[in-house]
C-alpha positions in Angstrom: 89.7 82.0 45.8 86.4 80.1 46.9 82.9 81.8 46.8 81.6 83.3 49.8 77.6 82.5 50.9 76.5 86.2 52.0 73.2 86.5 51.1 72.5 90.3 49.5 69.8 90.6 51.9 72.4 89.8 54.3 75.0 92.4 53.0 72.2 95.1 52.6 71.1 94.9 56.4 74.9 95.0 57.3 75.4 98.3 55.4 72.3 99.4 56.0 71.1 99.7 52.2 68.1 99.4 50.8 67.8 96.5 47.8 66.3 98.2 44.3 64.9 95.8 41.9 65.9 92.4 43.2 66.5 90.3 45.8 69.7 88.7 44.7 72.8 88.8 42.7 72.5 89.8 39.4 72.2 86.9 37.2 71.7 84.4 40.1 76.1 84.4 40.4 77.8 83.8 43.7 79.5 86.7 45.8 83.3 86.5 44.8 84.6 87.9 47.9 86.3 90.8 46.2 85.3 94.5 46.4 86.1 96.1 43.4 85.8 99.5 41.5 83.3 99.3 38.0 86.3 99.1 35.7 87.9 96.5 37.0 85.4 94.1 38.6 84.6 90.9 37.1 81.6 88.4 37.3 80.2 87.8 41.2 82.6 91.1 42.7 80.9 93.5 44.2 81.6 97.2 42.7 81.3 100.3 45.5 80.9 103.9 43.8 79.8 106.8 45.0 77.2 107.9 42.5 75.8 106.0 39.6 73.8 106.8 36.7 72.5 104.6 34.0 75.6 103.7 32.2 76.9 103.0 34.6 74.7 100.6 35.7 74.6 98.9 32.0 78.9 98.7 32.4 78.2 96.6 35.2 75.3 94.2 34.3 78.0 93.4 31.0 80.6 92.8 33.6 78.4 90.5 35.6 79.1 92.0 39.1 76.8 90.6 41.9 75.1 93.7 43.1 76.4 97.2 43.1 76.4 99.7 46.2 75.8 103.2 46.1 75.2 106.4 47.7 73.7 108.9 45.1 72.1 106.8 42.0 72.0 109.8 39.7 69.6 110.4 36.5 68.4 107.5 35.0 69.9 104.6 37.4 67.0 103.4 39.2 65.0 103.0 35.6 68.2 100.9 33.7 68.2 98.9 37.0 64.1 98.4 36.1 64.9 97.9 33.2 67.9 95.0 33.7 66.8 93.9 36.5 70.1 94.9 38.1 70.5 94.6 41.8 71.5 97.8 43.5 71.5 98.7 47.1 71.5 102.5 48.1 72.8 103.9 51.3 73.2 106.9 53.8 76.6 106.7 54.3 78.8 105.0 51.5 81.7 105.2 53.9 79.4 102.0 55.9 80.2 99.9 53.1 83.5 100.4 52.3 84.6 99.7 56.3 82.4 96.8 55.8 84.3 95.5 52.6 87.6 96.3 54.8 86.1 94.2 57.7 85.0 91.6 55.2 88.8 91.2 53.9 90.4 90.8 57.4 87.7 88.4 58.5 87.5 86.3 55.3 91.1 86.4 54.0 93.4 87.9 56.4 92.2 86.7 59.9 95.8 85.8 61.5 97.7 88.6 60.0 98.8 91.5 63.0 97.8 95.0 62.4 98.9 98.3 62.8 96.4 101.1 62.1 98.0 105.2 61.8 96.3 108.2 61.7 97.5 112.1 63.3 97.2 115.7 61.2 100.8 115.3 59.7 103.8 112.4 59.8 101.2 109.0 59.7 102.7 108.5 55.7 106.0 108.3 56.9 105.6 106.6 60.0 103.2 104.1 58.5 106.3 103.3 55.4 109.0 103.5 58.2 107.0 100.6 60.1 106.4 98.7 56.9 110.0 98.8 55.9 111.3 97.4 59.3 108.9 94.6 59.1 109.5 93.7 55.4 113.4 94.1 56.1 113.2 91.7 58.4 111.6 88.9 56.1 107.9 89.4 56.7 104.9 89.4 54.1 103.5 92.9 55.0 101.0 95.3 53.2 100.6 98.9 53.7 98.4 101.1 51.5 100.7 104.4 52.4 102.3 105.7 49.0 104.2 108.9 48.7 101.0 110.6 47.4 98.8 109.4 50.3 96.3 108.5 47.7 95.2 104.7 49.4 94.6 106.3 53.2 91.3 107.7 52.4 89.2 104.5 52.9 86.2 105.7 51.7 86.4 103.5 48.2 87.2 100.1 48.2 91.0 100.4 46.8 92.2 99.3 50.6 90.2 96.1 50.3 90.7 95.3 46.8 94.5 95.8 47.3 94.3 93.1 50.1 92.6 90.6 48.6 94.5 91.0 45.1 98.2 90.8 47.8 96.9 87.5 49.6 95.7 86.0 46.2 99.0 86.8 44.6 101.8 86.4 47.3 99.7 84.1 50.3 98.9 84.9 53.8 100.5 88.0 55.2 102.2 88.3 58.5 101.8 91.8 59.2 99.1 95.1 57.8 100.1 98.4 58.1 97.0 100.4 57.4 97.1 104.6 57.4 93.6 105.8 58.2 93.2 109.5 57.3 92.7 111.8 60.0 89.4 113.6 58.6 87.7 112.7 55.9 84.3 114.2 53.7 83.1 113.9 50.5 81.2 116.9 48.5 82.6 119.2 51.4 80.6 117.5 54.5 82.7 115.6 56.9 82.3 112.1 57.3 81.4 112.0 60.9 83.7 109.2 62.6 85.8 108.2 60.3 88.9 107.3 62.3 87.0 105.2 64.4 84.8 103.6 61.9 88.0 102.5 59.9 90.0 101.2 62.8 87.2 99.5 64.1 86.8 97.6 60.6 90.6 97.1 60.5 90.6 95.8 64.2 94.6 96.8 64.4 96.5 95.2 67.3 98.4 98.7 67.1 97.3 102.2 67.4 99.1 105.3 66.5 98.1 108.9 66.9 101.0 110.8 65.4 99.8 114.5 66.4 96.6 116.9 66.2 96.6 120.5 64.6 94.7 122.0 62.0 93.8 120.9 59.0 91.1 120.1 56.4 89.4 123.5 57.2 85.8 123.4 56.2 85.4 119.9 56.9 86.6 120.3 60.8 86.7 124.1 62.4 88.4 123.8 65.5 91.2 121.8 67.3 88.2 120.4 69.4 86.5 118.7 66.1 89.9 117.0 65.0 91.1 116.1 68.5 87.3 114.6 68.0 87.9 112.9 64.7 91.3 111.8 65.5 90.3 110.4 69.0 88.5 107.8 67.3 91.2 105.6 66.2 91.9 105.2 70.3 87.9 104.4 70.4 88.0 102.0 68.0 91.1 100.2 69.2 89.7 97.4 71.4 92.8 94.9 71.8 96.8 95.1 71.9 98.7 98.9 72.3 98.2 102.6 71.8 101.0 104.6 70.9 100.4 108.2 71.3 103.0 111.6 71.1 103.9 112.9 74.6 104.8 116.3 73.1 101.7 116.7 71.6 99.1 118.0 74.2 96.0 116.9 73.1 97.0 113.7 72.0 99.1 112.6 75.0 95.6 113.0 77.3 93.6 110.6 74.9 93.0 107.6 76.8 92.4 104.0 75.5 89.6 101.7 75.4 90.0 98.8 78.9 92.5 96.4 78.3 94.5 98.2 75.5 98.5 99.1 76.9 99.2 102.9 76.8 102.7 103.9 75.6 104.3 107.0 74.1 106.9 108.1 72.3 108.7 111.9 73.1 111.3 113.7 72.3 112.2 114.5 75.7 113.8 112.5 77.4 112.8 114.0 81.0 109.0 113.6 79.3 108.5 110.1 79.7 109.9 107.2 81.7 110.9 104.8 79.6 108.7 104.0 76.6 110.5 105.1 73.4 112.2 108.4 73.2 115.1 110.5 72.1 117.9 112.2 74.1 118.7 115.8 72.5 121.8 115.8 74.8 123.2 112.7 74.3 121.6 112.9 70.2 120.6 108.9 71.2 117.1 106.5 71.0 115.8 104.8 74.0 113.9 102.4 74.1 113.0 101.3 77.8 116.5 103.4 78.5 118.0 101.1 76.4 120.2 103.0 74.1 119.8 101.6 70.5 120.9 104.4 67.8 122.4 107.6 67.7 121.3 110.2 65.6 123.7 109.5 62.9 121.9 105.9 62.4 118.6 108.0 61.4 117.1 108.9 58.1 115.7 112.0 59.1 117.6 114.3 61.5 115.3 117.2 62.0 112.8 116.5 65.2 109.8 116.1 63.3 110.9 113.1 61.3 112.9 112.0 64.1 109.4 111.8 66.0 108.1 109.7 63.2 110.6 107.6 63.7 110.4 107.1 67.7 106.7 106.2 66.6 107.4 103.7 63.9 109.9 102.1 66.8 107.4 102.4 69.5 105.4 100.2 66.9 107.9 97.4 66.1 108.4 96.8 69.2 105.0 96.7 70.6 104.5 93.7 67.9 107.3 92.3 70.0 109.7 92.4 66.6 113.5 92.4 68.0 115.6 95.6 69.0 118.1 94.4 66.3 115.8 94.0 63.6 114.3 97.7 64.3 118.0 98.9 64.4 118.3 97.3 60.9 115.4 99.0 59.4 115.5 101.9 60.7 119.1 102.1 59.2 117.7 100.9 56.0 115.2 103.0 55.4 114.7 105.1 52.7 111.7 108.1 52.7 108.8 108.4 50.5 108.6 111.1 47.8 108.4 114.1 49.0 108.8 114.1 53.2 112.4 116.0 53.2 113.6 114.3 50.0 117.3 115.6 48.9 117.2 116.7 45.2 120.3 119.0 45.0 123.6 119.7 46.7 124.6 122.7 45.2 122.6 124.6 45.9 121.2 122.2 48.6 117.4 121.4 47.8 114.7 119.4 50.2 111.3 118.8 48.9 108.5 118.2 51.5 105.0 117.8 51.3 104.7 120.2 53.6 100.8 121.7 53.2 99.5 122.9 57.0 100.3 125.6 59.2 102.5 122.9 61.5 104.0 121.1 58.3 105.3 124.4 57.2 106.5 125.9 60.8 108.7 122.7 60.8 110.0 121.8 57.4 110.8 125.7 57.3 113.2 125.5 60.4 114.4 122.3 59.6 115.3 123.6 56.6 116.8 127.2 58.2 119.0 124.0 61.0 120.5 123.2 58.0 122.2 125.8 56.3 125.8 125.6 55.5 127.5 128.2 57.4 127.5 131.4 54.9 124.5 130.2 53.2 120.9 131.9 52.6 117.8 130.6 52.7 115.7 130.3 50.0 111.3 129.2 50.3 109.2 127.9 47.6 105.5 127.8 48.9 103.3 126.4 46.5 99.5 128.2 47.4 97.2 125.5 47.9 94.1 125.6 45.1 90.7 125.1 46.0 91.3 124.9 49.6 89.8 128.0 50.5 90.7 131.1 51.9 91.1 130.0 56.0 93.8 127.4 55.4 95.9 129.7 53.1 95.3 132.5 55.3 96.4 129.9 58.6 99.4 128.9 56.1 100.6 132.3 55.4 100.6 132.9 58.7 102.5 130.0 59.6 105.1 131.2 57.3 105.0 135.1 58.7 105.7 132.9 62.2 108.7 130.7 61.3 110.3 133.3 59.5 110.0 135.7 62.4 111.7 133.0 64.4 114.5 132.2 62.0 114.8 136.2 61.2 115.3 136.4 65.1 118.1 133.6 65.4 119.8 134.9 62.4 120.3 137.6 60.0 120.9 135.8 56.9 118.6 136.6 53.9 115.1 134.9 53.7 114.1 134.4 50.1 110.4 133.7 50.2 109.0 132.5 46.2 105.6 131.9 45.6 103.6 130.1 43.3 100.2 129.4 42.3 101.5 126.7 39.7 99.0 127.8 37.1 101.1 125.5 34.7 101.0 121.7 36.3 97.8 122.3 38.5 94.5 120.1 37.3 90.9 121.9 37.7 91.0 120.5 41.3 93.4 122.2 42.6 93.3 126.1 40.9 94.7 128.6 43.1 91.5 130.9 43.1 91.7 135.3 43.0 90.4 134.8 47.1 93.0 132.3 48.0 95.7 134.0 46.3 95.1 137.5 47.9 94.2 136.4 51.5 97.6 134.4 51.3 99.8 137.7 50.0 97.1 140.1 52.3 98.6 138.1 55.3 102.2 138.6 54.1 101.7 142.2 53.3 100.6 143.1 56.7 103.4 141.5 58.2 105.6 143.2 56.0 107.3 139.8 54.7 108.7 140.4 51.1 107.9 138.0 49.0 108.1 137.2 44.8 105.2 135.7 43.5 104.8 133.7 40.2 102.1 132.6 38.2 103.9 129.4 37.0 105.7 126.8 38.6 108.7 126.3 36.5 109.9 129.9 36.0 109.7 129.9 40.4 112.1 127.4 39.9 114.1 128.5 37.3 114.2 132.2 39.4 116.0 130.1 42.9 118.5 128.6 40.8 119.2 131.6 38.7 119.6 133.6 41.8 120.4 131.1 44.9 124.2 130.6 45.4 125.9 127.1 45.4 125.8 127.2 49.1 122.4 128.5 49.4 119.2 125.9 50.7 116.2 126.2 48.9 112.8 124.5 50.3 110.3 123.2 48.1 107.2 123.0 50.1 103.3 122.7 49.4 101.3 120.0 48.2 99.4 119.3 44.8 100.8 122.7 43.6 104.5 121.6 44.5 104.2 117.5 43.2 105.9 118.3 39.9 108.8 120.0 41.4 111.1 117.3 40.9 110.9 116.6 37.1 110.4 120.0 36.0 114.0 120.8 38.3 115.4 117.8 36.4 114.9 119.8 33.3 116.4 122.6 34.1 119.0 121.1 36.0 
């Protein structure tokens, strides 16, 4: 790839940053183009980190890397920079630079390529893959930084723009990006004001999704106002093309657009919306403009929250005027990401879903309770979340009190409810704390659900399958407490 003239004076002002030491590129090298992490960069990239302290500054005066932009230059930075005479440009907000090395790829590297940006409390992974998978089934170069960990939709490094450059330098021009923009986002437990909107406005999608709005990230965002708020912003920053929004979802179907962008939704009522993309429960069918175009037999996912994913990834596709036979093709080809309702067993049944909020675990629960075989019981593994703190797993216990309460209502099969704080595949990160753990099992208690709870992971396991019968369902459900399920389950198995 050719150099790129952007003076560092110039790139400071744009990020607004502040220049230590000198007023140009270490070692008088050209700007790259690339934004890169310290461990990988190489001579005239530009490395964007968080924090820095001296050795770190040292690692990347040996790598040659044009300048270096930061946040937090901790301990002795600001002297080895003195001291190298090592360019480095602090800032307020770090997330400013990353959306600026997003922009900068687009612009520079990517300029003709359509984009779809996805954001919403729960579904965006899946509904971003779904929409990648229909466009790459049907022969296009497409990128998509959604991976069954969600580890690429944070933004806030430069992974998303070192990933594009690195696909376009490999493989050519793409045809199509599918970016997923987290909802909320913080860093050292204060939220990054804006970020939806900062990160679509950077990606400049031709597509908008908002998937859904409930609670989530508590700490960072208190109320449904502040992530109807955060989540809004991926309508603000839309400024061209279509916004696709969730009719059944209150607060998002009122969001309106910026002038000149086309409103659509997708529902799953029928009688909600008048034409756009939806699904009949009656007739189990897809519309699309009240064109039928696959039953419910031709989905993936059968269970309505999936199924709404699926309406949005659609709703997509054919706002980027792809053909209704080559969504009907993808859609039918698709396959899920780790972990959103994945199949691991058949007898007993077992679905694994990263299901880690209070509406993630009211639906994968009774989608899990829809389908039990006729004389089976159902059986819930709920992985506590660790370091969280004590108001999501006290919202997530009671999520579980409600969904039970419905199912026990419908049904008088046995509820098995496990728990687990997963003491034995857990990193420091994520360590159920004594507060977590009793608020969670407090809320239970005084609900009088009964419940076993484990220490470990792998003897919760190894308990369902001792106990469940072939024609039981057991639900795996939680998130970095519940990752490991499905190797340590091979193992017993």
């Amino acid at each position: 790839m050719v150099n790129f003239k952007l003076s560092i004076d110039e790139l400071a002002t744009l990020i607004g940053g502040k220049i230590i030491t000198s007023n140009d590129y270490y070692d008088n090298c050209d700007f790259s183009g690339k934004f890169d992490f310290l461990a990988n960069a190489k001579k005239g990239d530009i490395v964007i980190r968080h924090k820095i302290n001296g050795k770190g500054i040292e690692i990347a005066a040996s790598h040659k890397i044009a300048t270096l932009i930061t946040q937090n230059p901790t301990d002795d930075a600001i002297e080895m920079c003195l001291k190298l005479k090592f360019p480095l440009i602090v800032v307020d907000k770090i997330e400013i630079a990353n959306a600026f090395a997003l922009k900068w790829v687009f612009d520079n590297f990517d300029l003709n390529s359509k984009r779809v940006a996805v954001t919403g409390t729960n579904g965006k992974s899946t509904t971003s893959h779904m929409i990648y998978h229909i466009l790459k089934s049907s022969n296009f170069h497409v990128f998509t930084n959604t991976d069954s960990r969600s580890e690429f939709n944070t933004l806030i490094d430069p992974m998303v723009s070192k990933m594009i450059y690195e696909e376009i330098e490999q493989n050519g021009p793409l045809d199509y990006s599918v970016i997923e923009v987290s909802e909320v986002q913080g860093w050292l437990d204060a939220l990054m004001h804006d970020h939806a909107y900062l990160m679509t406005n950077a990606v400049n999608p031709d597509v908008g999704i908002i998937t859904n709005i409930t609670m989530d990230h508590i700490g960072l965002v208190n109320s449904i106002d502040e992530v109807l708020k955060e989540i809004s912003g991926l309508a603000h920053g839309l400024n061209k093309g279509t916004l696709i929004l969730n009719k059944d979802d209150v607060n998002v179907s009122h969001i309106e657009p910026n002038d000149g962008v086309k409103k659509i939704f997708f529902s799953m009522d029928s009688t909600n919306v008048s034409g756009n993309v939806v699904f009949d429960e009656d007739k189990n069918i897809v519309l699309v403009d009240n064109k039928e175009i696959l039953t419910i037999d031709d989905l993936p996912f059968k269970t309505s929250h999936f199924i709404q994913n699926t309406l949005a990834a659609i709703a997509a596709c054919v706002a980027l005027g792809l053909s209704l036979d080559d969504i009907v093709k993808g859609v039918k080809t698709y396959q899920s990401l780790n972990r959103r309702f994945v199949k691991l067993n058949n007898h007993p049944v077992i679905y694994d879903d990263f299901a880690h909020n209070p509406d993630g675990i009211k639906s994968t629960v009774y989608a899990g309770f829809k389908l039990l075989s006729e004389k089976g019981n159902l059986w819930i593994i709920n992985a506590i979340r660790g370091s969280r703190g004590e108001t999501l797993n006290e919202l997530n216990a009671e999520a579980l009190v409600e969904v039970i309460n419905k199912i026990s209502n419908e049904d008088n099969r046995k509820i098995n409810l496990l728990l687990s704080n997963s003491e034995d595949v857990v990193d420091n990160l994520n360590i159920v704390t004594e507060a977590e753990k009793d608020v969670f099992l407090n809320v239970l208690n005084n609900n009088k659900i009964e419940y076993t709870h484990f220490s470990n992971l792998k003897d919760t396991l190894k308990y369902s399958l001792d106990n469940a019968a072939a024609n039981d369902t057991i639900l795996l459900i939680g998130a970095q407490g519940m990752d490991p399920a499905e190797n340590i389950l091979e193992q017993i198995l």
